[in-house]
C-alpha positions in Angstrom: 0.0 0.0 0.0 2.6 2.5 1.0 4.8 2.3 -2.4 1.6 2.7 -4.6 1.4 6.0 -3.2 4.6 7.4 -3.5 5.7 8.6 -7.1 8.9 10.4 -7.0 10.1 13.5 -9.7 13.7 13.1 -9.8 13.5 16.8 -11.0 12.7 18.3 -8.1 14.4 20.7 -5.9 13.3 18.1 -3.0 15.9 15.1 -2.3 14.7 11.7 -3.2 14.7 10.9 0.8 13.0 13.8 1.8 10.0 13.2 -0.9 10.2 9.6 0.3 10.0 10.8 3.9 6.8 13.2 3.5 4.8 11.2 1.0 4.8 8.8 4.0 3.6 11.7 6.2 1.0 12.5 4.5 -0.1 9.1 4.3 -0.3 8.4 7.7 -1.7 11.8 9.1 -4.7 11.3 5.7 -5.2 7.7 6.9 -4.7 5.8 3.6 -1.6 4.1 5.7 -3.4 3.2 9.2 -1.9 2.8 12.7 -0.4 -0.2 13.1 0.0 -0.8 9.4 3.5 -2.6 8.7 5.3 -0.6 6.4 7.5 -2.7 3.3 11.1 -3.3 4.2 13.7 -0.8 2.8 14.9 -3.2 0.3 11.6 -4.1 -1.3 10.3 0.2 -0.9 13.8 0.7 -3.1 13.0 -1.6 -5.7 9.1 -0.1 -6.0 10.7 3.2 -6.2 13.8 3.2 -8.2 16.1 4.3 -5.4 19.0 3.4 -3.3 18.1 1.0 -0.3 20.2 3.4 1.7 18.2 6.1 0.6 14.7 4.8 2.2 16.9 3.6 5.1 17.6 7.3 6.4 14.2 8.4 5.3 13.1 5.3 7.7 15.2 6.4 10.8 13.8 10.0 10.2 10.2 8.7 10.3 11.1 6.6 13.6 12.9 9.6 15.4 9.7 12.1 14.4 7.4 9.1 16.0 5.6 8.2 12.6 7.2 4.9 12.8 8.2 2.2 15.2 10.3 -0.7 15.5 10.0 -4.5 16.4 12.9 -5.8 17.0 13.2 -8.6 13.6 10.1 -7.5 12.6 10.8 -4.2 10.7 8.6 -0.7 10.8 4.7 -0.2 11.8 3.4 2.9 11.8 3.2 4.4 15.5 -0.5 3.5 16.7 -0.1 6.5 19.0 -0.6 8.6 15.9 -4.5 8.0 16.6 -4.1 10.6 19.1 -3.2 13.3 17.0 -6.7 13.0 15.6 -6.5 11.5 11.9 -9.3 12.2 9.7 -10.4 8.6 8.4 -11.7 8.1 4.7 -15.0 7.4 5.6 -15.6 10.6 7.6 -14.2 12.2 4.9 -16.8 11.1 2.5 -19.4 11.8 4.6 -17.9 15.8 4.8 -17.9 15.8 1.0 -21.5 14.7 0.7 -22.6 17.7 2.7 -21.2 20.0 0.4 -24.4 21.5 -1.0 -25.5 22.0 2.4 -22.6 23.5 3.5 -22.1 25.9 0.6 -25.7 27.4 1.5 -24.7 27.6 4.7 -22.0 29.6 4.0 -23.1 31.6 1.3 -26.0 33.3 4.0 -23.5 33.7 6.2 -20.7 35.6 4.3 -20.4 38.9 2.9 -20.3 39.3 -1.3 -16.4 39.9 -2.1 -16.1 42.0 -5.7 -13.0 42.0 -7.4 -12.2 43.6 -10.5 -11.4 42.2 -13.8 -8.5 44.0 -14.4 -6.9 42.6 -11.0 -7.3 39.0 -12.2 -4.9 38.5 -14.5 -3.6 35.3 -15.1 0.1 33.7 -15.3 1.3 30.1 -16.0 2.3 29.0 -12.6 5.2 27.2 -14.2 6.8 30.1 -15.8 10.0 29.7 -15.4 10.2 27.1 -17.5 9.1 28.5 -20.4 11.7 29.4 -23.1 11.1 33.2 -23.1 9.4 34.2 -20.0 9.2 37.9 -20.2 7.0 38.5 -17.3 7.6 41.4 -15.0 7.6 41.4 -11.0 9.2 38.6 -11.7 13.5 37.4 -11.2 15.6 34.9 -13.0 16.2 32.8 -9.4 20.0 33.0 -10.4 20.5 36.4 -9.3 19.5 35.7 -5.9 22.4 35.9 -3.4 21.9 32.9 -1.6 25.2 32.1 -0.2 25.2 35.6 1.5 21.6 34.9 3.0 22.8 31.6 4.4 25.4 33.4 6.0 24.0 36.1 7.9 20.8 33.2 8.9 24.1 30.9 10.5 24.9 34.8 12.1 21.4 35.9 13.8 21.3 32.5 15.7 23.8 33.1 17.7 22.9 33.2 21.4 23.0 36.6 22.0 21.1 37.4 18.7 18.7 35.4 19.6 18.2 36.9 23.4 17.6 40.4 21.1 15.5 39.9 18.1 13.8 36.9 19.6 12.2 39.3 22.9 11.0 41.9 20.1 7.4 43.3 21.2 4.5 42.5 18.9 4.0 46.1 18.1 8.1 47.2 18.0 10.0 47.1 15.1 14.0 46.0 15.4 15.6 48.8 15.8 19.1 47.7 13.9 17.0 47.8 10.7 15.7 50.9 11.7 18.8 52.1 12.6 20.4 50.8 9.1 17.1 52.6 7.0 18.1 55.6 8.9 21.7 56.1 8.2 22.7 53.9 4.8 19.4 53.4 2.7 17.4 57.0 3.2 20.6 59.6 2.9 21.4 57.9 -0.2 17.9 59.1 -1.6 18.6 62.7 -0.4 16.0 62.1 3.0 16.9 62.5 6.4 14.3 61.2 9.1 14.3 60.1 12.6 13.6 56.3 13.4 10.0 57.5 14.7 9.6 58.3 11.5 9.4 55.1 10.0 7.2 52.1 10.0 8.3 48.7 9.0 5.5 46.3 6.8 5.0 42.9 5.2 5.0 44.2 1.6 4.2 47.7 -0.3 0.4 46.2 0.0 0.1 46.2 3.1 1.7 49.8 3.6 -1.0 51.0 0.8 -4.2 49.4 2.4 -3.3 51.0 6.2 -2.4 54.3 4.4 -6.2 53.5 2.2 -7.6 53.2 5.8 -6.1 55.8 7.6 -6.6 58.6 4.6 -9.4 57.5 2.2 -13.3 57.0 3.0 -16.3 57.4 0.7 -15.9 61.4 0.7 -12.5 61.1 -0.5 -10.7 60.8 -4.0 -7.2 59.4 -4.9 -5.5 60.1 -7.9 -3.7 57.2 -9.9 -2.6 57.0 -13.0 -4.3 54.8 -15.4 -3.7 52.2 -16.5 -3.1 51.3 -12.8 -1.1 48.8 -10.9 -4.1 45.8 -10.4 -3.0 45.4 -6.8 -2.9 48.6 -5.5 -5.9 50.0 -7.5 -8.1 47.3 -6.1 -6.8 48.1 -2.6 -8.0 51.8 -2.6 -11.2 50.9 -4.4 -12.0 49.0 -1.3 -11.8 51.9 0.6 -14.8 53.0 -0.8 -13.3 56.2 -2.1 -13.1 57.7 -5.7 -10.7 57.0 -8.1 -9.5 59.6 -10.0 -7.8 58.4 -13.5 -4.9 60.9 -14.0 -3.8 61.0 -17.5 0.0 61.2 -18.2 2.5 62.4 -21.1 6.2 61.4 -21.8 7.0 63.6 -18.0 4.4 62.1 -16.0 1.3 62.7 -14.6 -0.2 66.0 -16.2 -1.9 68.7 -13.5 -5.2 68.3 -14.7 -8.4 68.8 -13.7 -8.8 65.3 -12.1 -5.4 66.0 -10.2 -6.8 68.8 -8.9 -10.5 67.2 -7.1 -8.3 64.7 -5.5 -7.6 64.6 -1.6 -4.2 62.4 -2.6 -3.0 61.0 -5.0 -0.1 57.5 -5.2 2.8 58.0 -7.6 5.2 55.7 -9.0 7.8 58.4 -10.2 11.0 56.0 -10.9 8.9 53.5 -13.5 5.3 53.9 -13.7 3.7 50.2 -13.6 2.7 49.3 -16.0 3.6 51.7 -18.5 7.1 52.1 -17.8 7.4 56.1 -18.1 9.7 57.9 -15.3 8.7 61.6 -13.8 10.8 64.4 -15.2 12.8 66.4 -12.4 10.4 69.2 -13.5 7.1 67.6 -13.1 7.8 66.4 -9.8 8.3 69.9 -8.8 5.0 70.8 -10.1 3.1 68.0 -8.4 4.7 68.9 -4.8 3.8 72.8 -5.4 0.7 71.2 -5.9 0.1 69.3 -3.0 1.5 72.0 -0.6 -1.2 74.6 -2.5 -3.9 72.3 -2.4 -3.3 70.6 1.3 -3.2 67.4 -0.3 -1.3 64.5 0.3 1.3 62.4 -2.1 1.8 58.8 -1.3 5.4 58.4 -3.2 6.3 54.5 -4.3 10.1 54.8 -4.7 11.0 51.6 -5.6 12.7 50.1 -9.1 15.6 52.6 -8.3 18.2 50.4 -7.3 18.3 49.6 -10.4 19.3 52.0 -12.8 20.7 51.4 -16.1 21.3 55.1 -17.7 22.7 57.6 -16.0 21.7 58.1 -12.0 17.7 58.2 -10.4 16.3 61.4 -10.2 15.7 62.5 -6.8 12.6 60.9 -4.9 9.9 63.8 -4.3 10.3 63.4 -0.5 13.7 64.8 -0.4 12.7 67.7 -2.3 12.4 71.2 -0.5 8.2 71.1 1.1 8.7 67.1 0.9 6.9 67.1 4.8 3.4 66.3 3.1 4.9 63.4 0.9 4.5 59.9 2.4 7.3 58.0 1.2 7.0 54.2 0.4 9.5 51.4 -0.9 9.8 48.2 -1.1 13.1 45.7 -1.1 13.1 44.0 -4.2 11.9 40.5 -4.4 15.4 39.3 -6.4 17.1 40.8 -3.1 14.1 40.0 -0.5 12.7 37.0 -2.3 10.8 35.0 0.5 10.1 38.1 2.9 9.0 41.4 1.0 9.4 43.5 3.5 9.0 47.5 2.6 9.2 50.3 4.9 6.8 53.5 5.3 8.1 57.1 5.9 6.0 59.9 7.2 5.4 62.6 9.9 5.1 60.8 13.9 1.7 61.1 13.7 1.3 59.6 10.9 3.5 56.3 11.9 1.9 56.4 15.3 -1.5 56.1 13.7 -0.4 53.5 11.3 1.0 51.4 13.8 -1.9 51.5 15.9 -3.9 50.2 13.0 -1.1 47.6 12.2 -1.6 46.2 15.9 -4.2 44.0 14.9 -2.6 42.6 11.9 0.3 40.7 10.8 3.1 41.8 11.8 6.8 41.5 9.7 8.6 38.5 11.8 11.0 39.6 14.1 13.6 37.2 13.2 13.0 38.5 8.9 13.6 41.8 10.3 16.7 41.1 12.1 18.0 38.4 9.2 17.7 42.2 7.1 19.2 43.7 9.4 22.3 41.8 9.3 22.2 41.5 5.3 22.1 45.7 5.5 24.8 46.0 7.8 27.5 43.3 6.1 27.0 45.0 3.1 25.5 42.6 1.1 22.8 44.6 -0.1 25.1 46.7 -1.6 27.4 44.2 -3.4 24.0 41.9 -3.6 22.4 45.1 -6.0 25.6 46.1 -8.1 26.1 42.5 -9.0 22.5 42.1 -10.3 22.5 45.4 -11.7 24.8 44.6 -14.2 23.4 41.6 -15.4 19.9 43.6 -15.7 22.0 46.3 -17.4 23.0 43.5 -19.9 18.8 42.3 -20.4 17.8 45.9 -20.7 20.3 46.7 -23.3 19.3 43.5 -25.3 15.7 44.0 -25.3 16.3 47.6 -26.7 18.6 45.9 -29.9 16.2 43.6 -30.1 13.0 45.5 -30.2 15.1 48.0 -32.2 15.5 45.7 -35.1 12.6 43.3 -35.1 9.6 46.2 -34.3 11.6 49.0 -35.4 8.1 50.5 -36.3 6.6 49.7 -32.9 6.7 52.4 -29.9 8.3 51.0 -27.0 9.3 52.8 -23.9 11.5 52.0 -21.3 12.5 53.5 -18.1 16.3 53.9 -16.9 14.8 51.8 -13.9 12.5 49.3 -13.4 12.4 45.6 -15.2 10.1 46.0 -17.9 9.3 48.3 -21.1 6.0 49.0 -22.5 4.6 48.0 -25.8 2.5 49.3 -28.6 1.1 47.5 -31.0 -0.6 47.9 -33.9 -4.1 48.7 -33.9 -5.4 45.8 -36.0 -3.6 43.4 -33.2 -5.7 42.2 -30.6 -3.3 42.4 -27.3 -5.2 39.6 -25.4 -5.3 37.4 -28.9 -1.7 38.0 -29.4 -0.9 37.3 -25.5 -2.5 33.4 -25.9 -0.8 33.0 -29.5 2.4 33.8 -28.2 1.7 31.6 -24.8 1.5 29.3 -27.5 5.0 29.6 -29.0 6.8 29.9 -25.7 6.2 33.1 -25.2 4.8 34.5 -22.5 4.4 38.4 -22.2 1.4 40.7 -20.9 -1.3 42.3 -22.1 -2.8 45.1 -20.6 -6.6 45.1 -20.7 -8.7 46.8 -22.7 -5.7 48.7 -24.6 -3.6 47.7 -27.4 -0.1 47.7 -25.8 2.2 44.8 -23.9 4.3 44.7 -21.0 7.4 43.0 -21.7 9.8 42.6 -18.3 13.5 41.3 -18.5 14.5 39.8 -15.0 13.3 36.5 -15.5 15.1 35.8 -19.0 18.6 34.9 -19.8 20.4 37.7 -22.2 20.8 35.5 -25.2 17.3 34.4 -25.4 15.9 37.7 -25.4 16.6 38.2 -29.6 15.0 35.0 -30.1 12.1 35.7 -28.0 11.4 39.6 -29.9 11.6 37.4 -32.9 8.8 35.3 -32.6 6.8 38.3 -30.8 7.6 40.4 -34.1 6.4 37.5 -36.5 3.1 36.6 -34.6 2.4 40.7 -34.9 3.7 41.5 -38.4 1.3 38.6 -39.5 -2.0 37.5 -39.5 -3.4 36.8 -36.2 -6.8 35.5 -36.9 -9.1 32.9 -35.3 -8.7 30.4 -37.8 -7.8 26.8 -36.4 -5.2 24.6 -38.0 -5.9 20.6 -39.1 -3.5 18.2 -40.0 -3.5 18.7 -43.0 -2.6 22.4 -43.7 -1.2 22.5 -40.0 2.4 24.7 -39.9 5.7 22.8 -38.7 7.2 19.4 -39.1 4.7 16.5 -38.8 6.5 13.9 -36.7 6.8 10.0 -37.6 7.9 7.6 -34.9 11.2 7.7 -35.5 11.2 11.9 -35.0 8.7 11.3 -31.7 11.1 9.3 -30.0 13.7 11.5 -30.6 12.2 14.6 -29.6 10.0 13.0 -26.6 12.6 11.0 -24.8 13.4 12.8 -21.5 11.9 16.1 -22.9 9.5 17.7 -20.3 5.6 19.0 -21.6 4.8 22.3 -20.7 1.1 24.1 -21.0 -2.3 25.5 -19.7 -5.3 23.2 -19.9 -9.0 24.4 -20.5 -9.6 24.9 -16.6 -7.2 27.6 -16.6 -4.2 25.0 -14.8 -0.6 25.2 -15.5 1.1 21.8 -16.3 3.8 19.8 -16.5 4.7 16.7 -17.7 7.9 14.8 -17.6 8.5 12.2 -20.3 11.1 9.6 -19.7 12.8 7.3 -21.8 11.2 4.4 -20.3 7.6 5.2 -21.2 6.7 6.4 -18.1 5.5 10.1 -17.7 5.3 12.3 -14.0 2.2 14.9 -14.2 2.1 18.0 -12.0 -0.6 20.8 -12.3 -1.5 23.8 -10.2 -5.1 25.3 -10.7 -6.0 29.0 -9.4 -5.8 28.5 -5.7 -2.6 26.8 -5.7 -3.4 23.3 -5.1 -0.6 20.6 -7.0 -2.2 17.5 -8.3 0.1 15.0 -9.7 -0.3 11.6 -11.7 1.2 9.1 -13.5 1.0 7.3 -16.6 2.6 5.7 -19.7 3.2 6.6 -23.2 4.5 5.2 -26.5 4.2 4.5 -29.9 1.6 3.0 -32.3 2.9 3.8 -35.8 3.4 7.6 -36.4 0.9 7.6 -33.5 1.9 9.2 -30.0 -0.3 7.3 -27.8 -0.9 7.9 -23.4 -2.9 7.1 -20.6 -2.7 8.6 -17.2 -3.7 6.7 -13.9 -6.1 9.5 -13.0 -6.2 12.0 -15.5 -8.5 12.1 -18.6 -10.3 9.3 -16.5 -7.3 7.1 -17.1 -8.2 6.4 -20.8 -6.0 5.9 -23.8 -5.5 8.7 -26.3 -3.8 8.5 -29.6 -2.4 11.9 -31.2 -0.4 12.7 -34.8 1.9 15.1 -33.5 3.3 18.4 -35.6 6.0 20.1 -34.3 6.6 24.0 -35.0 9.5 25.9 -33.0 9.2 24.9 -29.1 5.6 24.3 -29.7 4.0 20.6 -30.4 0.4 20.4 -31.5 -1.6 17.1 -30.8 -4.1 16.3 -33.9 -6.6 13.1 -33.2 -7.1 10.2 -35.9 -9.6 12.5 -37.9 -7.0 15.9 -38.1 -8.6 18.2 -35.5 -6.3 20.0 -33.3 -7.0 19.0 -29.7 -4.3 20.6 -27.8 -0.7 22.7 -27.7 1.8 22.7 -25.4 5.5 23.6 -24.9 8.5 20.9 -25.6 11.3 22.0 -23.4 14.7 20.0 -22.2 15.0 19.4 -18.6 18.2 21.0 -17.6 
């Protein structure tokens, strides 16, 4: 029982004995391997599973140390029949949950409050991106920038016993004040601002900084001005807020001092790299908008992030450190490549202000105390510093590319991109659908954003090597400078290399599948030489589900059948293949699916 419901992927970043060990886990604590139940000796569980004895062996003596298993003494390993204890969840009661779903999903639906979000903030992205050949999707980093070696090093530093005694007796509503201390004197006076640590308020992420500052400035009488098109995120935050969103138009400067500017009680700026349109705020038209905040009484909330990063030239001046910058609340964010798992950003304002704010924060999660202290040491060793030059030059390298790239392929196309930020802005021509040409492209390998209901793209360059950016723009420059109709391909007139068995077991052999199904899930699928295939999906709340199955060859047919999936029957495909993309056709020449055919590395 217990090997049938382990299937291993050799690919991931997970060791073979750790998988082993939590597959095992999970059995146990689901009940699908009861108390008491003897488990299969490590020689016959590595034979099942492909694996060194040894390897089951350790993931064994872990089991038995965490209490999941016991011993006999020449019997072998049971699971622990104290585990009942705990409270397992049987299979039968679980069935009986799931056939009170109906009632329970009436229950709940009188008891909860309607949630609205809007359609702009959903916006959907292949969970597997990475894996894609030319993933130019922004807010997002190539995980090879990340300095991980310096990270493990200052982790090994704050656990130290003394550390500990300080970061680890940290009141819930205090922030650690050698971060403080380090925003204070080394991050701040390099922007040209000068504040005292009461001035500053420490949060887990820019969205959480923007929905206390939406609840502390903004009701229903109140407007905020933002640019449009908008950051999704932060728009829907001050929507909820209940006040009015003013749509600030903008030029080649920045936002212009319009009418709408003017009727707003505040307004949220993005001054280094407007998101998503990529265009920076002259020097002279943040001067304007300051003289008109201090004129009007109004407030500016300043998001000065994306200038670490700078690829021409030096970042103009944040707005806050300009002379009258008192009534600019200043936000920023650490980047994700150098703050990957924590996202922790930082709020500057008045003392009233903070006090206010972290009197709302008190009921809310707060940044941990040992991330704000693991910062803290990454600040002060200088590794932030060395961390961003080091990156900056390889995004200096992506940015430069893109512009050649673009330059020759769309040389007739508009793009703009800022000296900062990691993405440019695209537009196309106006017989191109945006949304059409974002799904055709998805199809190639290509995965770039559309921005609703205009005709432009976002193209970002952190997440893509530097030589794969030409051949990316070239297949974005051939799916616009043709056709892009609705039309569906057959067999018969279908574009690429149709593949006979000798080409499908070339191509197929250890090459890895990857796509989007109908429901909107991001897949993968690992082929091995053997025949066997490993299935992994994630659907929109970010729940995996994996499978196995089998494939081979009948003819020039590409036949599979999963375990579970596609209710375990057999399917036979003629397969074309056209660039990274390979197009399943069934026996009468319809196209039933596309995905992406990719090497495992």
């Amino acid at each position: 029982m217990a090997e049938s419901l382990i299937v291993l992927d050799p690919q991931a970043d997970k060791s073979l004995q750790t998988q082993i060990r939590e597959k095992i886990i999970q059995g146990i604590l689901s009940g699908s391997i009861p108390a008491g139940h003897k488990m299969p000796s490590s020689r016959r569980m590595a034979e099942q599973l492909g694996v060194a004895r040894n390897t089951v062996v350790l993931a064994y003596q872990q089991l038995v140390d965490d209490s999941f298993l016991v011993t006999r003494e020449r019997s072998g390993f049971y699971v622990n029949e104290a585990i009942l204890q705990q409270g397992v969840i049987s299979h039968t009661g679980a069935a009986a949950v799931a056939s009170s779903g109906d009632v329970d999903r009436a229950f709940w639906r009188g008891h909860c409050n309607p949630v609205s979000v809007s359609r702009r903030a959903l916006q959907s992205r292949p969970a597997n991106w990475l894996q894609y050949p030319f993933p130019f999707v922004s807010n997002e980093y190539d995980p090879r920038l990340y300095p991980g070696a310096e990270w493990r090093e200052c982790t090994r530093d704050i656990y130290a016993g003394r550390e500990v005694a300080q970061w680890a007796t940290l009141g819930a509503n205090e922030d650690d004040r050698q971060l403080v201390e380090q925003i204070c004197t080394r991050l701040l006076p390099r922007r040209g601002i000068y504040v005292e640590p009461g001035q500053i308020l420490l949060t887990s992420g820019l969205q959480q900084a923007c929905y206390l500052l939406g609840q502390l400035l903004l009701n229903s009488n109140r407007a905020v001005g933002l640019v449009q098109p908008a950051c999704t995120e932060t728009e829907e935050i001050f929507r909820r807020t209940g006040a009015r969103l003013a749509s600030l138009p903008q030029d080649g400067d920045g936002p212009l001092l319009g009418e709408e500017l003017q009727n707003s009680d505040c307004c949220f700026l993005q001054p280094n790299a407007h998101n998503p349109t990529a265009v920076t705020t002259s020097l002279e038209r943040r001067r304007q908008l300051l003289q008109w905040a201090l004129a009007q009484g109004s407030v500016i909330i300043e998001n000065d992030c994306d200038h670490e990063f700078c690829y021409h030239g030096n970042p103009l001046p944040p707005i806050k450190s300009m002379s009258g910058g008192d009534s600019v609340i200043y936000l920023y964010q650490f980047p994700k490549v150098i703050d990957p798992g924590m996202q922790l950003a930082f709020v500057v304002a008045p003392k009233p202000v903070i006090q206010r704010l972290r009197a709302a924060l008190h009921a809310q999660e707060r940044v941990p105390a040992i991330n704000q202290r693991l910062l803290a040491k990454f600040v002060a060793s200088g590794h932030l510093d060395s961390a961003s030059f080091r990156i900056n030059q390889q995004l200096r390298e992506r940015w430069n590319a893109l512009g050649e790239a673009l330059m020759y392929h769309l040389p007739k196309l508009h793009v703009r991109r800022a000296s900062c930020g990691t993405a440019c802005w695209l537009e196309l021509p106006q017989r191109v659908d945006a949304e059409l040409l974002q799904k055709r492209a998805e199809q190639e390998g290509l995965l770039v954003e559309a921005v609703r209901d205009s005709s432009t793209l976002r193209l970002g360059f952190a997440a893509i090597e530097a030589d794969k950016i030409e051949a990316g723009v070239r297949i974005l420059a051939q799916l616009i400078n043709g056709e892009v109709s609705e039309t569906e391909e057959t067999l018969s007139e279908a574009c690429g290399r149709r593949l006979n068995a000798e080409a499908l077991q070339k191509e197929f052999s250890g090459s890895v599948l990857l796509g989007t199904n109908t429901l909107g899930e991001s897949y993968r699928i690992q082929l091995m030489a053997d025949g066997t295939m490993l299935g992994y999906s994630r659907n929109d709340v970010d729940v995996d589900e994996t499978d196995t199955g089998r494939w081979w060859l009948q003819g020039d047919l590409w036949v599979r059948q999963w375990r579970n999936w596609s209710y375990g029957r057999k399917a036979s495909f003629y397969v074309v293949a056209d660039g990274h993309r390979i197009k399943w056709f069934n026996e009468e020449g319809k196209l039933i699916d596309s995905a992406i055919l990719a090497r495992d590395s």
